[in-house]
C-alpha positions as CSV (number, residue, x, y, z in Angstrom):
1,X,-72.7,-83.9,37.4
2,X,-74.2,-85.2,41.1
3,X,-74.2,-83.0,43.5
4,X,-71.0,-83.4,46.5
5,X,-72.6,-83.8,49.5
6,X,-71.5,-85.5,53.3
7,X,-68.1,-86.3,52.4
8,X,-66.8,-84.1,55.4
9,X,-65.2,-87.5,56.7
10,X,-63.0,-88.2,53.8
11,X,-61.9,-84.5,53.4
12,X,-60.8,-84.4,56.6
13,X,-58.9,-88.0,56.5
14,X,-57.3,-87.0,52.9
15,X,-56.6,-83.5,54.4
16,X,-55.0,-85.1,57.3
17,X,-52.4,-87.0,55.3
18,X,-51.5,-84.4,53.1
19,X,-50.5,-82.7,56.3
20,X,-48.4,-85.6,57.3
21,X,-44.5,-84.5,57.2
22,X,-43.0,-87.1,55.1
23,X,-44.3,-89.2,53.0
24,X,-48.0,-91.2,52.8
25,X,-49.9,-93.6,50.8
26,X,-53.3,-93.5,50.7
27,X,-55.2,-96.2,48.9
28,X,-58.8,-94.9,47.8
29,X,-61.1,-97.7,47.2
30,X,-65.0,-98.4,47.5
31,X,-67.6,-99.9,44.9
32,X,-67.7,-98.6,41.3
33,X,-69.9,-95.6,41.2
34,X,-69.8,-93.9,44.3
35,X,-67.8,-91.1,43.7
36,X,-64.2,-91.9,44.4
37,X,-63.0,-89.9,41.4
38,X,-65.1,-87.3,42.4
39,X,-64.0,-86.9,46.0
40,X,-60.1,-86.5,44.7
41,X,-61.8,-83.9,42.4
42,X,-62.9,-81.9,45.1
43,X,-59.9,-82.0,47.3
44,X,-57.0,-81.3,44.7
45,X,-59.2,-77.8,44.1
46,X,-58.1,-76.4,47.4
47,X,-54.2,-76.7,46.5
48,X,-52.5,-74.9,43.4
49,X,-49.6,-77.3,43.5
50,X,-51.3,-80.6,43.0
């Protein structure tokens, strides 16, 4: 598996509208292959809940 590296951005923004009272849609989207899947991967392991 690739290393995670400089995705400090995106954490932050999906972090930020978890946050959010209420509800939020967030659409993730980008070229195949550069690491959407992975970047969800790495966010839901902070949360028990998700």
């Amino acid at each position: 598996m690739a290393e995670f590296i400089d995705r400090q951005e995106e954490m932050q923004t999906l972090d930020n509208e978890y946050a959010r009272k209420g509800s939020s849609f967030v659409v993730l989207y980008g070229r195949r292959r550069v690491g959407k899947t992975t970047l969800i991967s790495e966010f839901i392991k902070n949360f028990n809940n998700i």
